[in-house]
C-alpha positions as CSV (number, residue, x, y, z in Angstrom):
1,X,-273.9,6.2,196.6
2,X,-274.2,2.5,195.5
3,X,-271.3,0.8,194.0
4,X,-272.7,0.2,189.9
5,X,-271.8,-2.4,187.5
6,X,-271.2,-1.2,183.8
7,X,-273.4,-2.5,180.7
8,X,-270.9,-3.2,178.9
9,X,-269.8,-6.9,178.3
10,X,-266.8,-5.7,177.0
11,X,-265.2,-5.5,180.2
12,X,-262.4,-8.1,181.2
13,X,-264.4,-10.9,183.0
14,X,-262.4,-12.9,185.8
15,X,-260.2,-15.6,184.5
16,X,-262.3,-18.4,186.7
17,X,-260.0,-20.9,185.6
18,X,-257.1,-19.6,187.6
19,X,-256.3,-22.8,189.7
20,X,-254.7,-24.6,186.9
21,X,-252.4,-21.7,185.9
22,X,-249.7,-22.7,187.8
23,X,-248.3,-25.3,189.9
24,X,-249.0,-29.0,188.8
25,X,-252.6,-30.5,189.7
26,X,-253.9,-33.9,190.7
27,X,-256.5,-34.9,188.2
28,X,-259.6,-34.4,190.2
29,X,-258.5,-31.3,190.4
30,X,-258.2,-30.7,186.5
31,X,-261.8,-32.3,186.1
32,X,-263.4,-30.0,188.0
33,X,-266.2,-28.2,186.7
34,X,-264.3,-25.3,185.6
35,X,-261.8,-26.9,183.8
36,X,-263.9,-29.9,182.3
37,X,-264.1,-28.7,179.3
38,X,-261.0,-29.4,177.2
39,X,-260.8,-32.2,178.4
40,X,-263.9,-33.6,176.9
41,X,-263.1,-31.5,173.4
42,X,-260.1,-33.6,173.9
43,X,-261.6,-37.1,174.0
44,X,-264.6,-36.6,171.9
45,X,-261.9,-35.9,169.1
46,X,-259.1,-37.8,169.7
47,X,-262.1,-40.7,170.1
48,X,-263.9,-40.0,167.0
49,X,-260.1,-40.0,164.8
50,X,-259.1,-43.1,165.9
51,X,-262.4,-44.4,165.9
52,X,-262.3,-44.3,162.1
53,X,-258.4,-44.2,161.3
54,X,-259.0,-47.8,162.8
55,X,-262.0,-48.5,161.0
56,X,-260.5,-47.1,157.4
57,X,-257.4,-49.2,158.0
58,X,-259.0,-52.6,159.0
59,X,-261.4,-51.9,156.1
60,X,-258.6,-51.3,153.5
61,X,-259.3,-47.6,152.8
62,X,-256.2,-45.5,151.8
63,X,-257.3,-42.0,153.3
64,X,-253.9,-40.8,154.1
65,X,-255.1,-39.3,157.5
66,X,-251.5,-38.7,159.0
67,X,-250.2,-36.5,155.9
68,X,-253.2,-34.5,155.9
69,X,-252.7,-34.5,159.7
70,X,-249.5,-32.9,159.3
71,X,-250.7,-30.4,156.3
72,X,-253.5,-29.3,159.4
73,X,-251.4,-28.6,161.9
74,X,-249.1,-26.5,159.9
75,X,-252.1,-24.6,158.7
76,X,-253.5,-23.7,161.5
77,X,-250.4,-23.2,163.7
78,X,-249.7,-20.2,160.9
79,X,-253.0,-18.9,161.1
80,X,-253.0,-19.1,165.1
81,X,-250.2,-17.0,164.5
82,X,-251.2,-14.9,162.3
83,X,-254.1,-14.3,164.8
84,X,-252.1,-13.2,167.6
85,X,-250.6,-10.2,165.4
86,X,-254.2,-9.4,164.4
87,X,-254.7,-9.0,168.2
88,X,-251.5,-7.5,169.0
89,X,-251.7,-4.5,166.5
90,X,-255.6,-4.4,167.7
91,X,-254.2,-3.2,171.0
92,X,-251.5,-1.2,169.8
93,X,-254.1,1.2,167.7
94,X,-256.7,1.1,170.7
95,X,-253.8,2.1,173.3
96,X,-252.0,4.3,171.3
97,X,-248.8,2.9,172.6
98,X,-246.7,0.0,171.0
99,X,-245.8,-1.3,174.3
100,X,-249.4,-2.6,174.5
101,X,-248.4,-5.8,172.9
102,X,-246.7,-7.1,175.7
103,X,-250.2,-7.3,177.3
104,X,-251.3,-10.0,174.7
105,X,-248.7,-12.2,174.6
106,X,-247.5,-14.2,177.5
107,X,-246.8,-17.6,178.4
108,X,-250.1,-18.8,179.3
109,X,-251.5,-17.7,175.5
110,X,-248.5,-19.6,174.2
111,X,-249.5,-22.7,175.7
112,X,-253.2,-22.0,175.1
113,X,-252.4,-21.9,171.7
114,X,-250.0,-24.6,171.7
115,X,-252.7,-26.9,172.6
116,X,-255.2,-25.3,170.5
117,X,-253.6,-26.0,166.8
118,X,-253.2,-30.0,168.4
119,X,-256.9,-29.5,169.3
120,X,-258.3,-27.9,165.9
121,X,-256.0,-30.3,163.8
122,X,-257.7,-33.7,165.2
123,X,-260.8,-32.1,165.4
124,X,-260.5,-31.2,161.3
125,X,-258.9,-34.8,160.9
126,X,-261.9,-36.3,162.8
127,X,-265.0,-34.5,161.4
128,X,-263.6,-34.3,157.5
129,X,-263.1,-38.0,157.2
130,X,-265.5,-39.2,159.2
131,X,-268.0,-37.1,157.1
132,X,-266.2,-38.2,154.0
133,X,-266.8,-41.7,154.5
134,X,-270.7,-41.2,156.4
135,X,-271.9,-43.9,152.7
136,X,-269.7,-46.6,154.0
137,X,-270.3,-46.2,157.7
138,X,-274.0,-45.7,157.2
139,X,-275.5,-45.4,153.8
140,X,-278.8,-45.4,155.3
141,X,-280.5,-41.6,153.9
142,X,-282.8,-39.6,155.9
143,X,-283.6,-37.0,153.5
144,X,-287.4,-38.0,152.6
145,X,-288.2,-38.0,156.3
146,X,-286.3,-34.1,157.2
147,X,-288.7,-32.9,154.3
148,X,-291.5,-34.9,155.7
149,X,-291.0,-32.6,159.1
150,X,-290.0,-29.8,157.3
151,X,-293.7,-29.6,155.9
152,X,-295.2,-30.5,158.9
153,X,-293.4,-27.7,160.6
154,X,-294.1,-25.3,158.0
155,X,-297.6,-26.1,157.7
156,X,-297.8,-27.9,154.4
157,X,-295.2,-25.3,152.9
158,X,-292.0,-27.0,151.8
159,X,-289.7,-24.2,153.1
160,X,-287.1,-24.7,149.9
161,X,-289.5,-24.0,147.5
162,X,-290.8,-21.4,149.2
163,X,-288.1,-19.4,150.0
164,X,-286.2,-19.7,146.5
165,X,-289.4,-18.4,145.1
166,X,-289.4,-15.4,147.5
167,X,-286.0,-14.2,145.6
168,X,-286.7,-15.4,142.3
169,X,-289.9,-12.4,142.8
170,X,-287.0,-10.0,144.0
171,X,-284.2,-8.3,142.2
172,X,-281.3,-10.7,141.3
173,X,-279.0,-7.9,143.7
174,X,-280.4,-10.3,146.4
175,X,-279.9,-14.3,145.6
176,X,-276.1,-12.4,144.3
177,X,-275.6,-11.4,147.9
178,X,-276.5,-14.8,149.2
179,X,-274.9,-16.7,147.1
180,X,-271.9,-14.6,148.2
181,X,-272.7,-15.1,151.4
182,X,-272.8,-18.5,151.8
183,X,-269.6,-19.0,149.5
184,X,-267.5,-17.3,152.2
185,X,-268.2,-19.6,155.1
186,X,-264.9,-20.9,156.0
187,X,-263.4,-17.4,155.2
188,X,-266.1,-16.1,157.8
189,X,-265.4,-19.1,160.2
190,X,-262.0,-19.1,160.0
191,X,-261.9,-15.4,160.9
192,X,-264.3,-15.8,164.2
193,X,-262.2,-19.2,165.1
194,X,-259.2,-17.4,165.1
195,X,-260.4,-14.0,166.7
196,X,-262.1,-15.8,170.3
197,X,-259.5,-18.2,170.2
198,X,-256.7,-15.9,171.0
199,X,-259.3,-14.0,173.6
200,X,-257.1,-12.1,176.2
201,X,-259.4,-13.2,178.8
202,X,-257.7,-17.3,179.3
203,X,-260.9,-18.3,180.4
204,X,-262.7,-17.4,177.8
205,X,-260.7,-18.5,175.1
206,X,-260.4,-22.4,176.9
207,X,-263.8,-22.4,177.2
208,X,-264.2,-21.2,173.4
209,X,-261.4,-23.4,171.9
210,X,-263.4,-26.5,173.7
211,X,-266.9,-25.2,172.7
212,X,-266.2,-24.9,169.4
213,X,-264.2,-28.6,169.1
214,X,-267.5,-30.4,170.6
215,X,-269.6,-28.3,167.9
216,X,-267.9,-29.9,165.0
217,X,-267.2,-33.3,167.1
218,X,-270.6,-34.2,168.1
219,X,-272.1,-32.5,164.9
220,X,-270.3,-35.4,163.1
221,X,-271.7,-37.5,165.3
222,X,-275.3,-36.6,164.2
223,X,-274.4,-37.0,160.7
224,X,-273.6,-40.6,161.6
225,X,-276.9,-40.8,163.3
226,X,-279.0,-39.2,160.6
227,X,-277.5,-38.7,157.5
228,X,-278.7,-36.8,154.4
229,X,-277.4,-35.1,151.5
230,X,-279.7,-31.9,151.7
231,X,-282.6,-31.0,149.3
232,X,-280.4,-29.6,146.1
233,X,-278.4,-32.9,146.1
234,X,-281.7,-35.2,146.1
235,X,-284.3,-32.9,144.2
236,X,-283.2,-31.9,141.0
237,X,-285.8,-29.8,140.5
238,X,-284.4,-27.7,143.0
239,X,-281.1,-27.6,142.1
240,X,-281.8,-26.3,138.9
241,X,-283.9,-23.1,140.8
242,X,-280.5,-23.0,143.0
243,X,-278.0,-22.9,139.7
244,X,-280.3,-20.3,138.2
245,X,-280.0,-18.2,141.2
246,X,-277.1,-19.1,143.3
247,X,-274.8,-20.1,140.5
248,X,-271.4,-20.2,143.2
249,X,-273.2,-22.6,145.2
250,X,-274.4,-24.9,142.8
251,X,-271.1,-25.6,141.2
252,X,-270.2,-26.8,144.4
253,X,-272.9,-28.6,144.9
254,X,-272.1,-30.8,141.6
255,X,-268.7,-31.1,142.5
256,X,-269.4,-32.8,145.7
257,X,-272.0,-35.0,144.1
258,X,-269.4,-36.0,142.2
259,X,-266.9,-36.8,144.9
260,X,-269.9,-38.4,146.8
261,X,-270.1,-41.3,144.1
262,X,-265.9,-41.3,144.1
263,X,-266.6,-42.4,147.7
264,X,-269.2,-45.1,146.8
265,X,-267.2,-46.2,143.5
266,X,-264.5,-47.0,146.3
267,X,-266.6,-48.7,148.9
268,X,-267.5,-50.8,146.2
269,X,-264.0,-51.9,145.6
270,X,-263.2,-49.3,142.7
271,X,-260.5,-46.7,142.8
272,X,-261.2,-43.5,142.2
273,X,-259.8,-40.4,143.3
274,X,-261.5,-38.4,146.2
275,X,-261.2,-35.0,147.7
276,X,-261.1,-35.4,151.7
277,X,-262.6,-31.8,152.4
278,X,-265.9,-33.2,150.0
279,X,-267.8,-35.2,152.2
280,X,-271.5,-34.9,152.1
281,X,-273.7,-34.3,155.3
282,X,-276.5,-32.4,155.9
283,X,-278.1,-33.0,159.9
284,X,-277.5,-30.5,161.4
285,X,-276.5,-27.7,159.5
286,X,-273.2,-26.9,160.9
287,X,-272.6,-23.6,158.9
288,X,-276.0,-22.4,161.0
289,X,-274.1,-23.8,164.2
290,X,-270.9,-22.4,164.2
291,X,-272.4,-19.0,163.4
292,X,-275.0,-19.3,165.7
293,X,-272.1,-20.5,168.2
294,X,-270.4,-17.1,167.6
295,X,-273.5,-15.0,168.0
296,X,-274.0,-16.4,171.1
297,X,-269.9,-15.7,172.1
298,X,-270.3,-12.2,170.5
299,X,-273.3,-11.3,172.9
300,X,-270.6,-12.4,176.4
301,X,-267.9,-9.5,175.0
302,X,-268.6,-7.2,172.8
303,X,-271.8,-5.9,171.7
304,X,-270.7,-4.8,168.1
305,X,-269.3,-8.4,167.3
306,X,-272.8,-9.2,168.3
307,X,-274.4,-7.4,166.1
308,X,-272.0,-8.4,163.5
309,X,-272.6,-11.9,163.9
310,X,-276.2,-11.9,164.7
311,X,-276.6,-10.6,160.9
312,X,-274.0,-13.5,159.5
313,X,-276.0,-16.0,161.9
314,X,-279.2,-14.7,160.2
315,X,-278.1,-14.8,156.7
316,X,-276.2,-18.2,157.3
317,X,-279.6,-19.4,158.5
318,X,-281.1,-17.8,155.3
319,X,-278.9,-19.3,152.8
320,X,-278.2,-22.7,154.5
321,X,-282.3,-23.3,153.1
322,X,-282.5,-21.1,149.8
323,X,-279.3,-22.4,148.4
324,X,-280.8,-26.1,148.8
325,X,-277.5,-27.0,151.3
326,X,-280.2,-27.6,154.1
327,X,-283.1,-28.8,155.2
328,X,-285.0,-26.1,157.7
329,X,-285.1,-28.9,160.4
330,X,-281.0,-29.0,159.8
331,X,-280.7,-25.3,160.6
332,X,-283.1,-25.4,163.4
333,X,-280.8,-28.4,164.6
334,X,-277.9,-26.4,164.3
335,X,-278.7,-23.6,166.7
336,X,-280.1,-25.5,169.5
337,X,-276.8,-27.9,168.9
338,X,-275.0,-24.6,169.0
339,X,-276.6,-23.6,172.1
340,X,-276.4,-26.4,174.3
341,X,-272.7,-26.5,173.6
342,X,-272.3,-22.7,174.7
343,X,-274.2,-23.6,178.2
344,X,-272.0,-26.7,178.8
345,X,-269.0,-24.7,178.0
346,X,-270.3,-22.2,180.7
347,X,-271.1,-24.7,183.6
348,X,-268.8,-24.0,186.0
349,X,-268.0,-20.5,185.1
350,X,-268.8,-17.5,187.2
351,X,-272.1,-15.0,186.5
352,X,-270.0,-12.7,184.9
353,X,-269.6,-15.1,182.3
354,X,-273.2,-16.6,181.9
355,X,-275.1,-13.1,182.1
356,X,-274.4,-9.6,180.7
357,X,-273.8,-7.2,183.7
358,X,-277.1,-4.7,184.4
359,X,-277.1,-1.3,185.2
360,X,-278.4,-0.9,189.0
361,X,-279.5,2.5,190.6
């Protein structure tokens, strides 16, 4: 009888990062191909932070990076925590047996996660003001040209439009549940952030921890590079379809309108207050990225966390263009941003990792 291998990507997949577990390592060694990938989460945001903590200074800009800094680190250093109880009473109810814990927790996850709240801080330091400030470091607005592609894409069809439309025919039950939706993103985030990053499998959760650091890294980055507001913020035609029917979303679309011409008033030498966590970007949609990101984590270990976050991706995707937030180019952006993060966190990993296991007679 032949030796099978189970369907199920549930299954504990080798920890292929084994050779810098113990012992210290030369740094060729470290940059190998299975182990580049913190390392380049690591300069891509510690580069883009002190790219413009240098810049803000020299230009005069009171931003107060390194108290929010500090107010970062404790934040997610308590929810990291509170993450690895999640996971630890997880294992206790599946096992049956309290002494499961002790399988979670060991010294190598305490590192891990010692590095990852240094990791998530700078990256949240880095991608919040850099987007923030996106009017002073180039003011230059893309949005006439995203809906220019969006109708060639679409055949003529400006996808907005088209799709608000689609719910104002339908019974308000549905634009409620988006709207909801789409209000809960850094609840949702937050919650698959935390859940692969404390993955009991230390290669996956490295590899995690740096794919998810490049997606918000290099996603600023394209901001920089195309910037845009999103069709609510530009049209006001449409925001007044998205206040009618996603009431949650437009609110906060005003208030960061308003804290989008705090940020100009202050470039232009006035002083008024800001809110860091406001800035304005809308290429690529990073709520469709992250999302998509998990999806595509989801489908590598567990199948009902793929489901799960298939329909959240899907939805995401959904919203990101009904509430007005997007673009359809930005959320097809997103996804393939999303995905050619999850392949280059992969490269080095073994086929365990980069295909689901098959069922062989």
């Amino acid at each position: 009888m032949k030796a099978t291998l189970s369907d199920d990507t549930s299954r504990p997949i080798p920890n292929d990062d084994a050779g810098i577990t113990s012992g210290s390592k030369s740094l060729i060694e470290y940059l190998k191909p299975q182990t580049v990938h913190l390392p380049t989460a690591w300069v891509f945001a510690v580069g883009l932070l002190s790219t413009v903590w240098i810049w803000s200074e020299v230009q005069g800009y009171s931003l107060g990076i390194a108290k929010h800094l500090t107010q970062y680190l404790w934040t997610n250093f308590a929810l990291l925590c509170a993450a690895v109880l999640v996971r630890m009473a997880t294992a206790a109810v599946q096992s049956r047996q309290p002494t499961a814990v002790k399988e979670v927790v060991d010294r190598h996850l305490v590192l891990d996660l010692l590095g990852a709240g240094f990791l998530m801080t700078i990256t949240s330091a880095a991608y919040l003001f850099t987007k923030l400030m996106i009017p002073a470091l180039n003011p230059t607005l893309w949005d006439a040209t995203l809906a220019k592609i969006d109708r060639l894409l679409f055949f003529g069809l400006q996808p907005n439009f088209f799709i608000t439309e689609i719910f104002q025919g339908n019974p308000k039950l549905l634009s409620t549940f988006i709207d909801a939706h789409y209000s809960f993103f850094i609840l949702l985030t937050a919650i698959g952030t935390l859940w692969y990053s404390t993955d009991q499998s230390r290669s996956r959760r490295r590899r995690f921890i740096a794919a998810l650091s490049l997606l918000w890294t290099t996603g600023c980055l394209l901001y920089l590079l195309i910037p845009a507001l999103g069709p609510a913020l530009v049209a006001e035609d449409l925001w007044l379809e998205v206040r009618n029917l996603f009431p949650n979303n437009a609110g906060t679309q005003r208030e960061l309108m308003q804290n989008y011409a705090a940020v100009q008033s202050i470039i232009a030498g006035g002083n008024r207050p800001v809110t860091i966590e406001f800035g304005v970007a809308a290429m690529p949609s990073l709520h469709v990225a992250v999302h998509f990101l998990f999806w595509l984590w989801a489908r590598r270990t567990n199948r009902i966390g793929a489901w799960l976050w298939g329909v959240v991706a899907a939805l995401t995707a959904i919203g990101s263009v009904a509430t007005g937030w997007h673009w359809a180019i930005d959320s097809v952006a997103g996804a393939l941003l999303a995905y050619a993060i999850y392949r280059f966190a992969l490269i080095g990993s073994k086929p365990e990792l980069l295909w689901p296991a098959k069922k062989t007679e």
